[in-house]
CHARMM internal coordinates of N, CA and C (Angstrom, degrees):
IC EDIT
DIST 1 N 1 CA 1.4569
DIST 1 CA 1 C 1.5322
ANGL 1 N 1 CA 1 C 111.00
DIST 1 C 2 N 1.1015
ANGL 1 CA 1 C 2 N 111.80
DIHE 1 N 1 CA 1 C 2 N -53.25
DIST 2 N 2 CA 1.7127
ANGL 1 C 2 N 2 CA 113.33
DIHE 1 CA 1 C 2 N 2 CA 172.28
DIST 2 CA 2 C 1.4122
ANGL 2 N 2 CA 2 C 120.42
DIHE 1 C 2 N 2 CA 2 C -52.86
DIST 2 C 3 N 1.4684
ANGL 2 CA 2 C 3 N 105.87
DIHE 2 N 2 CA 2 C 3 N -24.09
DIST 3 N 3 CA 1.5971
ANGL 2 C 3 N 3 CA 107.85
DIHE 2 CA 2 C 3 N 3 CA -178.82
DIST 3 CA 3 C 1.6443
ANGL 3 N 3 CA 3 C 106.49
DIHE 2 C 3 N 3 CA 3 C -64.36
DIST 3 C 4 N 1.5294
ANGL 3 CA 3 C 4 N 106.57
DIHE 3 N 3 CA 3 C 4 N -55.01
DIST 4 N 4 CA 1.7106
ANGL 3 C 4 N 4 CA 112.73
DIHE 3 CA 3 C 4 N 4 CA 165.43
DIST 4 CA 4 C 0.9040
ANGL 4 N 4 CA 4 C 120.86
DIHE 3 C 4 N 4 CA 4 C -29.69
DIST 4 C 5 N 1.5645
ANGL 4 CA 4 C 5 N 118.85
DIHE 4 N 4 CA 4 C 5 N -70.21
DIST 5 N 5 CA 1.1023
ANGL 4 C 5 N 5 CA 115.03
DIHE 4 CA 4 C 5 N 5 CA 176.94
DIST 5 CA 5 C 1.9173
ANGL 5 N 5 CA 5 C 147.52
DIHE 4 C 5 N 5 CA 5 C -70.34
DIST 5 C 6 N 1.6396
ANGL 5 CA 5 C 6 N 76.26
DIHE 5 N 5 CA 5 C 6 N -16.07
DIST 6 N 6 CA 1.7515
ANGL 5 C 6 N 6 CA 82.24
DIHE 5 CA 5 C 6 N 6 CA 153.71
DIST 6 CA 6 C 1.9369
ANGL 6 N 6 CA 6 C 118.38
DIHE 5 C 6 N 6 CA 6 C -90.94
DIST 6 C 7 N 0.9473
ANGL 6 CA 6 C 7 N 86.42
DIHE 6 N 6 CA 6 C 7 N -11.81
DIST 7 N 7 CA 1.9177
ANGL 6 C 7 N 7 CA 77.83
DIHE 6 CA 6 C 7 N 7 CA -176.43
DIST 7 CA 7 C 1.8470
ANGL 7 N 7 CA 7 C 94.12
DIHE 6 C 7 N 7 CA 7 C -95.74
DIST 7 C 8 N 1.3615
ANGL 7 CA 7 C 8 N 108.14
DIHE 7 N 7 CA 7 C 8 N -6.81
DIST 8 N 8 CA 1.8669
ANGL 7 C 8 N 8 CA 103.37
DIHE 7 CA 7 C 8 N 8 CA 165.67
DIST 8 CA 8 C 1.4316
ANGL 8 N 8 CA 8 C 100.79
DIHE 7 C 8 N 8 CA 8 C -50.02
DIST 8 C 9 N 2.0936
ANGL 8 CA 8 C 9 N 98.00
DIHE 8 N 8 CA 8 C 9 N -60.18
DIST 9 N 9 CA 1.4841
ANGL 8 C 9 N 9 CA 102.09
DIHE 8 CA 8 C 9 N 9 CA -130.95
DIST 9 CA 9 C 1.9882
ANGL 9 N 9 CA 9 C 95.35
DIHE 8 C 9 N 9 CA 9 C -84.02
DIST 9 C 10 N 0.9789
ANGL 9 CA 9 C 10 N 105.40
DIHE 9 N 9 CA 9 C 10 N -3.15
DIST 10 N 10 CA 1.8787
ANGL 9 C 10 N 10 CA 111.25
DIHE 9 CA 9 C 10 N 10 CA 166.91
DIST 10 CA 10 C 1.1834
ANGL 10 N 10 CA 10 C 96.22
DIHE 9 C 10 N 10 CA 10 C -79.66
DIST 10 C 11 N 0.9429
ANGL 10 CA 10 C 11 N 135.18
DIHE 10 N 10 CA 10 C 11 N -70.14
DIST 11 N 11 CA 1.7168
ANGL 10 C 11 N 11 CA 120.89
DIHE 10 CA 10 C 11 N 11 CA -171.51
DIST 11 CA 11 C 1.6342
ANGL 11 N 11 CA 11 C 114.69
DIHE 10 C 11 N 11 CA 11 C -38.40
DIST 11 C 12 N 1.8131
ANGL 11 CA 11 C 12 N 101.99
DIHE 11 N 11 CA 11 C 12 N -63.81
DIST 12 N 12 CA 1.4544
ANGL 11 C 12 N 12 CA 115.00
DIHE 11 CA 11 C 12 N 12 CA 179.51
DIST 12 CA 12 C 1.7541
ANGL 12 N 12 CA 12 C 108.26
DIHE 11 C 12 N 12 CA 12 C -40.52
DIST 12 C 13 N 1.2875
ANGL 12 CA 12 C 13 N 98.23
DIHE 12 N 12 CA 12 C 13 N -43.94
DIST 13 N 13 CA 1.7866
ANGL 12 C 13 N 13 CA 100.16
DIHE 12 CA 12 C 13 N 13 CA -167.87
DIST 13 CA 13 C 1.6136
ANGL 13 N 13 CA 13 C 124.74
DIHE 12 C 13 N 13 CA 13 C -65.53
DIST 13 C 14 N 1.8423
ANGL 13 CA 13 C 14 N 91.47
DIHE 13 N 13 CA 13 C 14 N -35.03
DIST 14 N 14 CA 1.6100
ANGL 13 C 14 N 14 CA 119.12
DIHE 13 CA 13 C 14 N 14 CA 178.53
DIST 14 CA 14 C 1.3812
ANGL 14 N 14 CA 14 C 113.70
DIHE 13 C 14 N 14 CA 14 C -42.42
DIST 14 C 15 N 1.8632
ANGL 14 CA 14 C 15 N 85.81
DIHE 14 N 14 CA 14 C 15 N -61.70
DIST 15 N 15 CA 1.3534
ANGL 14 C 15 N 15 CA 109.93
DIHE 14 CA 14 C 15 N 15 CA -165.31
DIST 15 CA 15 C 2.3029
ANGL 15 N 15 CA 15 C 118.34
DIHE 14 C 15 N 15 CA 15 C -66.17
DIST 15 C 16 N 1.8884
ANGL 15 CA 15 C 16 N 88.20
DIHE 15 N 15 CA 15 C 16 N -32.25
DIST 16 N 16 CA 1.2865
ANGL 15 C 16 N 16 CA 83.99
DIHE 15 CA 15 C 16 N 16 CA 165.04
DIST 16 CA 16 C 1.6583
ANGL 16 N 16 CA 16 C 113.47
DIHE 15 C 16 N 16 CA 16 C -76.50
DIST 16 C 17 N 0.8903
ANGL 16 CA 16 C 17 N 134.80
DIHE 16 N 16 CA 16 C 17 N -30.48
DIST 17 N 17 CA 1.6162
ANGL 16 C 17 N 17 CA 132.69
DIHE 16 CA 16 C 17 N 17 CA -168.20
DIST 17 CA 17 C 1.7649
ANGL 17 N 17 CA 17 C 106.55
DIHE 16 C 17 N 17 CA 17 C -81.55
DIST 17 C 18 N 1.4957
ANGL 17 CA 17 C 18 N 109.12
DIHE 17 N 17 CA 17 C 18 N -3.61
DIST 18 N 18 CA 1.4729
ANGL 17 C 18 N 18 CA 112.33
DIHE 17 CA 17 C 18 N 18 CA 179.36
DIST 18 CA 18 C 1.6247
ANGL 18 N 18 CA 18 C 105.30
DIHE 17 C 18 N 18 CA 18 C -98.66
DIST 18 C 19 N 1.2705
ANGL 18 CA 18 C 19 N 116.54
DIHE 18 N 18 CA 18 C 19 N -41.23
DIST 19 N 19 CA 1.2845
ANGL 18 C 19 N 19 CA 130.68
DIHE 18 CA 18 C 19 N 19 CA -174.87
DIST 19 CA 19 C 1.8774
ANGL 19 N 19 CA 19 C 94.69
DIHE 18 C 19 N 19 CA 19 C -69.03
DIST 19 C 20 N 1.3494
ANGL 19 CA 19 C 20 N 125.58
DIHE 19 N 19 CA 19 C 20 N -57.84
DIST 20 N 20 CA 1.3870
ANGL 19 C 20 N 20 CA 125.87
DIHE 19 CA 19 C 20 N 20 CA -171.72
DIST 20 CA 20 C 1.3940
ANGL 20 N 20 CA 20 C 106.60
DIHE 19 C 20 N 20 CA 20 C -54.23
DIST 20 C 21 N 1.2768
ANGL 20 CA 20 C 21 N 116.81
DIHE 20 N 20 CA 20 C 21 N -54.58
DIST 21 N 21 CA 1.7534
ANGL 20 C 21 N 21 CA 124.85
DIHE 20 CA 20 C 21 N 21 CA -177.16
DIST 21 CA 21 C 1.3292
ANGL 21 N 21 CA 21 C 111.01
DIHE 20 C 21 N 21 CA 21 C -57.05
DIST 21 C 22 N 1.6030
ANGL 21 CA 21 C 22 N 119.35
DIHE 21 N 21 CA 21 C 22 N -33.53
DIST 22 N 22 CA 1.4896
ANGL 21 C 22 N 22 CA 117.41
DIHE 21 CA 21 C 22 N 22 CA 163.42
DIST 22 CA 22 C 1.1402
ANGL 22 N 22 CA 22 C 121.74
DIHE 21 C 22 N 22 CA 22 C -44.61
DIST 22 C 23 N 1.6059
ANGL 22 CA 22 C 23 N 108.71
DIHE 22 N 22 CA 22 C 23 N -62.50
DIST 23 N 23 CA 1.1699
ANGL 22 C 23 N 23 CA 129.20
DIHE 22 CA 22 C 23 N 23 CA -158.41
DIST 23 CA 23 C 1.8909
ANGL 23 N 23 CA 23 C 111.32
DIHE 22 C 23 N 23 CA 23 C -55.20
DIST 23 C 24 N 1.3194
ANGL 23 CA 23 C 24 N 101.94
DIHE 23 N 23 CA 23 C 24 N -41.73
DIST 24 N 24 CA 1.4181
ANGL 23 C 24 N 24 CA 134.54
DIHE 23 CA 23 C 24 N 24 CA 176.00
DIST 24 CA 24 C 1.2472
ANGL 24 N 24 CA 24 C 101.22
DIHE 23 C 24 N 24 CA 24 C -60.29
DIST 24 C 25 N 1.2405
ANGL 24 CA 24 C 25 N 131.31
DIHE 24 N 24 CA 24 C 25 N -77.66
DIST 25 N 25 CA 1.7214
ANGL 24 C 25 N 25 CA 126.51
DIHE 24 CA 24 C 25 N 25 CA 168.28
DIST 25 CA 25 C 1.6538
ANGL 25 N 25 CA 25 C 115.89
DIHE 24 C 25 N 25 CA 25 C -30.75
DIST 25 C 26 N 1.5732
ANGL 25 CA 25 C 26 N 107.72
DIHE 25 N 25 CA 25 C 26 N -61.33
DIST 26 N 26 CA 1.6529
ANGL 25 C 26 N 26 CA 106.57
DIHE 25 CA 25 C 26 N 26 CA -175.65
DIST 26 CA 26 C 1.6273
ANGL 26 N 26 CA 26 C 105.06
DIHE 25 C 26 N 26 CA 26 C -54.36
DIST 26 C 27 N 1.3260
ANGL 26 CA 26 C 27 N 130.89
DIHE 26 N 26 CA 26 C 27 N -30.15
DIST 27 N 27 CA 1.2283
ANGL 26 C 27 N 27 CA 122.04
DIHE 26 CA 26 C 27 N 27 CA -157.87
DIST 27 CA 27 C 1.6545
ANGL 27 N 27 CA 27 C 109.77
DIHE 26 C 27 N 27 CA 27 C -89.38
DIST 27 C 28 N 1.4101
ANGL 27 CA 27 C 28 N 99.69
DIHE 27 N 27 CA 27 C 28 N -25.79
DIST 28 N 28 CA 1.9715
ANGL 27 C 28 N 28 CA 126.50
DIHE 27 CA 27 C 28 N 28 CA -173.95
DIST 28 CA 28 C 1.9395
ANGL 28 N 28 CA 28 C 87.20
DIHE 27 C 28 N 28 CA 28 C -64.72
DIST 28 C 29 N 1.4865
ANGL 28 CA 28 C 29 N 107.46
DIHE 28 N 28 CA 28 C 29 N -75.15
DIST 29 N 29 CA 1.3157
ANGL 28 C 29 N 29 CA 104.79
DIHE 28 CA 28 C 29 N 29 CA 161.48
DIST 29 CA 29 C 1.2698
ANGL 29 N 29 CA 29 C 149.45
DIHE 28 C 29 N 29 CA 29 C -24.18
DIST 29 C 30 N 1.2333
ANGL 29 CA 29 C 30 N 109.40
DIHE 29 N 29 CA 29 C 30 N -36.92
DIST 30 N 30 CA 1.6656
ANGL 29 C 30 N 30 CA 127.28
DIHE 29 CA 29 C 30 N 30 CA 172.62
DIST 30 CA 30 C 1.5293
ANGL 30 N 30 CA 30 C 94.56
DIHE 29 C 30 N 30 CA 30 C -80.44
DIST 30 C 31 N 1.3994
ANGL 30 CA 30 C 31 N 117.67
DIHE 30 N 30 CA 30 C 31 N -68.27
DIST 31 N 31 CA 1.3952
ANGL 30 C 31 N 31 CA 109.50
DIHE 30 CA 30 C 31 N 31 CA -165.86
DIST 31 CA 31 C 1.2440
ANGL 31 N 31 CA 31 C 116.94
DIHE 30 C 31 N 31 CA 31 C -47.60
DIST 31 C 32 N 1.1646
ANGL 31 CA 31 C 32 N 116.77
DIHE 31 N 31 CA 31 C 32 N -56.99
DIST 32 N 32 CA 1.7798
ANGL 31 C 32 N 32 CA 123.94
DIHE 31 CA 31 C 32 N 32 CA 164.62
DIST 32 CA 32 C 1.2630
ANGL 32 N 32 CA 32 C 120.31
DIHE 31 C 32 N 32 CA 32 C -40.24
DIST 32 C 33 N 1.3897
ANGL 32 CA 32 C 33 N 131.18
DIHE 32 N 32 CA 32 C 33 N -39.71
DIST 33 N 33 CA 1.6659
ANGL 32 C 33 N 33 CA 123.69
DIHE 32 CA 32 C 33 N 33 CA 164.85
DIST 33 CA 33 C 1.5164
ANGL 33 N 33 CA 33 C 101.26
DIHE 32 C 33 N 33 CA 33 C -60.85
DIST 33 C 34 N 1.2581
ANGL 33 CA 33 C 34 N 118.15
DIHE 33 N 33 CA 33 C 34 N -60.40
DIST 34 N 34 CA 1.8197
ANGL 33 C 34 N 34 CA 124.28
DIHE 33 CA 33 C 34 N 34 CA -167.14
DIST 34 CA 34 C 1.7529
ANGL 34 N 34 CA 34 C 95.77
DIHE 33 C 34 N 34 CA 34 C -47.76
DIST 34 C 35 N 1.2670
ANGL 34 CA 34 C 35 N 107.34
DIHE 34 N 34 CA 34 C 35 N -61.38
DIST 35 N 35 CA 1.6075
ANGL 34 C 35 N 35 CA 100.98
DIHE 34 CA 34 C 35 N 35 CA 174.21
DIST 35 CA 35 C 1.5295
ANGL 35 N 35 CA 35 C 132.24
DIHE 34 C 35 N 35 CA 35 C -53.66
DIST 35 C 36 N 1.4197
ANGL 35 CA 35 C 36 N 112.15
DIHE 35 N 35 CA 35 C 36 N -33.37
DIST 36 N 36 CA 1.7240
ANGL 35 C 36 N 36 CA 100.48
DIHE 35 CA 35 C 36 N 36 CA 162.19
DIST 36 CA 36 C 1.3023
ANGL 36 N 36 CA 36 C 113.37
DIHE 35 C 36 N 36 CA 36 C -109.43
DIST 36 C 37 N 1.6102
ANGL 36 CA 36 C 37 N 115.82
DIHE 36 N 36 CA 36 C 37 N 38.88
DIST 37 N 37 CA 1.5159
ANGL 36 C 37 N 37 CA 100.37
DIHE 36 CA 36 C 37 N 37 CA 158.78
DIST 37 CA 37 C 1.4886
ANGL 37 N 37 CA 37 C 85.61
DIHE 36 C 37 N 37 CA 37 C -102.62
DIST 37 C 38 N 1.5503
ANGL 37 CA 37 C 38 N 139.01
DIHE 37 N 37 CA 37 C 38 N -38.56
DIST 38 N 38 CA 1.4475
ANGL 37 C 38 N 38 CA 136.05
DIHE 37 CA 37 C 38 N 38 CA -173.87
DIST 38 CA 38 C 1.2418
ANGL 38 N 38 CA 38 C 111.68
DIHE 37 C 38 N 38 CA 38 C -31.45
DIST 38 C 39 N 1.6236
ANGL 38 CA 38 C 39 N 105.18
DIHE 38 N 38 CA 38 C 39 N -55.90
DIST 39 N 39 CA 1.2519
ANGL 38 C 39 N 39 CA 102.60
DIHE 38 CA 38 C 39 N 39 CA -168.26
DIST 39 CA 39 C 1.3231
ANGL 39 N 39 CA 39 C 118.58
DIHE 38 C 39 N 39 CA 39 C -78.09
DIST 39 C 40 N 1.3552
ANGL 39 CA 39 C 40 N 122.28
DIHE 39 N 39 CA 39 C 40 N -26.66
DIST 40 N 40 CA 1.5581
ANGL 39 C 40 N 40 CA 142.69
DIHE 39 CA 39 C 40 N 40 CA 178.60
DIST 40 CA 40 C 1.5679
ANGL 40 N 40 CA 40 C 91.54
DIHE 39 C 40 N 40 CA 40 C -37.84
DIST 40 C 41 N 1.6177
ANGL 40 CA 40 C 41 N 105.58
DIHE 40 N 40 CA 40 C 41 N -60.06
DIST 41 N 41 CA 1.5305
ANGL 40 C 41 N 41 CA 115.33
DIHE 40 CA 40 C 41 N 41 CA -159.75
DIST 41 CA 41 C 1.1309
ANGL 41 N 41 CA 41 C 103.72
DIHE 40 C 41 N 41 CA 41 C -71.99
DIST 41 C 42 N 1.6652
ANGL 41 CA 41 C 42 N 121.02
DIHE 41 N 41 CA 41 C 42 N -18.86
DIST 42 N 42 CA 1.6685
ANGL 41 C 42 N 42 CA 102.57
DIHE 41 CA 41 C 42 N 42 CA -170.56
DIST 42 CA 42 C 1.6704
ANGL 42 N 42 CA 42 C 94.88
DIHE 41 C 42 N 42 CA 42 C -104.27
DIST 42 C 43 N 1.2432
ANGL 42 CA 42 C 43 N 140.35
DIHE 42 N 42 CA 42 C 43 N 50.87
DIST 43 N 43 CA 1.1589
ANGL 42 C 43 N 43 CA 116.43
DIHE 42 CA 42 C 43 N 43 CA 163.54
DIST 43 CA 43 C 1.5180
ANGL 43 N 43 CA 43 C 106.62
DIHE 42 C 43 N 43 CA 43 C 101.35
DIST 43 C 44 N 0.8646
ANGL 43 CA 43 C 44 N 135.84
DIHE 43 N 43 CA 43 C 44 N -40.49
DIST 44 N 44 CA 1.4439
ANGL 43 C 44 N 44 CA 151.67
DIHE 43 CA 43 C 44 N 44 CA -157.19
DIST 44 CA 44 C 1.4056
ANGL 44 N 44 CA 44 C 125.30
DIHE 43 C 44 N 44 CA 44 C 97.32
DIST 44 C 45 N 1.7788
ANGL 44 CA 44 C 45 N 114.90
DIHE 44 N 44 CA 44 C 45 N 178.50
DIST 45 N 45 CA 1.2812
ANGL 44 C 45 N 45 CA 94.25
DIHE 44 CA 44 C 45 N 45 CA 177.92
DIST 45 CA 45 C 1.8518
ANGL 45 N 45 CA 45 C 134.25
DIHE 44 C 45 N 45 CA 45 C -88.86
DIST 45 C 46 N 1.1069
ANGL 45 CA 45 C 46 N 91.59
DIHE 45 N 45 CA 45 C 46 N -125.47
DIST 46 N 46 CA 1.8812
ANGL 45 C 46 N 46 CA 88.69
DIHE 45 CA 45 C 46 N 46 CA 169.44
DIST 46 CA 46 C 1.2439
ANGL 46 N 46 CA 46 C 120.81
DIHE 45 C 46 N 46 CA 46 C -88.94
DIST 46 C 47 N 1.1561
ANGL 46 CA 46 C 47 N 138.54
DIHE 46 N 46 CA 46 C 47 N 44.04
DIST 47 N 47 CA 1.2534
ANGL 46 C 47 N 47 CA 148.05
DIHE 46 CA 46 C 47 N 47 CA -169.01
DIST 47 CA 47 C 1.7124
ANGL 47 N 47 CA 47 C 111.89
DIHE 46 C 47 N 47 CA 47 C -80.90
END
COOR INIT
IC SEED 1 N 1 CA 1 C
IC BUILD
């Protein structure tokens, strides 16, 4: 019975730490477009 329930709570845990790391990527992504359209619009950067 404990075996079940430890190979639940690895799955449960997997699955949250897969969904969070997504979430973290989609948002890294967003920020990074929002950041070089800013600069796009302002001229560019310090180059």
């Amino acid at each position: 019975m404990w075996s079940a329930v430890s190979h639940f709570l690895s799955f449960t845990l997997g699955t949250i730490a897969g969904v969070t790391l997504m979430c973290l990527l989609q948002a890294g992504r967003q920020a990074d477009e929002q950041f070089t359209k800013f600069f796009d619009k302002e001229g560019g950067s310090d180059e």
